[in-house]
C-alpha positions as CSV (number, residue, x, y, z in Angstrom):
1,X,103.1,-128.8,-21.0
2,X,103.4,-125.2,-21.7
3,X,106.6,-123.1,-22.4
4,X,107.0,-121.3,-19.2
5,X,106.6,-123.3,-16.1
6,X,106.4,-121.6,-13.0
7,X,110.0,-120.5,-12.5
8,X,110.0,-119.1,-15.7
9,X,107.4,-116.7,-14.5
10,X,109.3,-116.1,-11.0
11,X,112.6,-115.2,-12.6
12,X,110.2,-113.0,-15.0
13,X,108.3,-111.2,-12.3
14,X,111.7,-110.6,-10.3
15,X,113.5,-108.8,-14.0
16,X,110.4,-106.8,-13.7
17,X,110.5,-105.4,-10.0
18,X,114.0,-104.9,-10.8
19,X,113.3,-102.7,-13.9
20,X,110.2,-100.5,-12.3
21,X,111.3,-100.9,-8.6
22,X,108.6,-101.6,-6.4
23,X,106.9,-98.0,-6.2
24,X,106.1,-98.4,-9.5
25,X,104.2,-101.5,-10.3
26,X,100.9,-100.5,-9.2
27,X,100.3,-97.4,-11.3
28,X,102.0,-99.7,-13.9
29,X,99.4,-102.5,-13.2
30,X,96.6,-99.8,-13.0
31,X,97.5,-98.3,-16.4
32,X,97.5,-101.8,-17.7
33,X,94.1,-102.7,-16.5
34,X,92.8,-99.3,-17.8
35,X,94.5,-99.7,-21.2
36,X,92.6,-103.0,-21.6
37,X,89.4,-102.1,-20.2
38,X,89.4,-99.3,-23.3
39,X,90.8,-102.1,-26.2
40,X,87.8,-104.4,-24.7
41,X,85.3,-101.3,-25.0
42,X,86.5,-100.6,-28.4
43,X,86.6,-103.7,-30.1
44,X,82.8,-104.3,-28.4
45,X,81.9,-101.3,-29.9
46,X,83.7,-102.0,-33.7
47,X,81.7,-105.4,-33.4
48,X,78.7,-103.6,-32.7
49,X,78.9,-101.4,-36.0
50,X,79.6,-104.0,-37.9
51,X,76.4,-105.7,-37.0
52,X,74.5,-102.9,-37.9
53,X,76.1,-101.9,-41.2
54,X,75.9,-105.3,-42.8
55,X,72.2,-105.4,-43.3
56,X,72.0,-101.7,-44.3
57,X,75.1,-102.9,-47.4
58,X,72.7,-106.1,-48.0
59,X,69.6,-103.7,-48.6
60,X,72.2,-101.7,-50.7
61,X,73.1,-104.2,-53.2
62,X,70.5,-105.5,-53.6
63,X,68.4,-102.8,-54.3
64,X,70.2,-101.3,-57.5
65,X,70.9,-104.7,-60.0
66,X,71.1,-101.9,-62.7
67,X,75.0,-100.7,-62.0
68,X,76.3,-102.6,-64.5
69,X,74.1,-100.9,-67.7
70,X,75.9,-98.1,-68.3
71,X,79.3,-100.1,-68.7
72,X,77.1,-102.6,-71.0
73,X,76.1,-99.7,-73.0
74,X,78.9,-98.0,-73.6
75,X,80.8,-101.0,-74.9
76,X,77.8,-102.1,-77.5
77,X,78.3,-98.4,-79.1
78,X,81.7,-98.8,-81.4
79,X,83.3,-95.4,-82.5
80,X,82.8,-95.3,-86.2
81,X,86.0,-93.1,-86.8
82,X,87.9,-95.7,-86.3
């Protein structure tokens, strides 16, 4: 069974009217909603540009194969000075 059975959650609920008072709890209940309506938004919305930027990075890479010449032919040329 899970860790907190349902007087768990009773004794829980009551610390919290105690701690806000009951005036409180439904702007506190209505900030909480509208604080994770916005994380759900968001994280749709970071999911969505993620989507879309990984086949513009595929087209990306594998359109210039030549990044690694100049490192190639720098290291074939030895200084003769030394």
């Amino acid at each position: 069974m899970g860790a907190f059975g349902w007087p768990h959650l009773l004794i829980i609920l009551a610390v919290i009217l105690l701690l806000f008072g009951a005036a409180k709890l439904p702007a506190l209940a209505k900030s909480l909603g509208q604080s994770a309506r916005v994380f759900k938004g968001e994280m749709k919305a970071m999911k969505e540009d993620d989507s879309t930027a990984k086949p513009k990075a595929e087209n990306v890479s594998s359109e210039s194969p030549k990044a690694d010449t100049p490192a190639s032919s720098s290291s074939s040329t030895a200084d003769p000075s030394s």
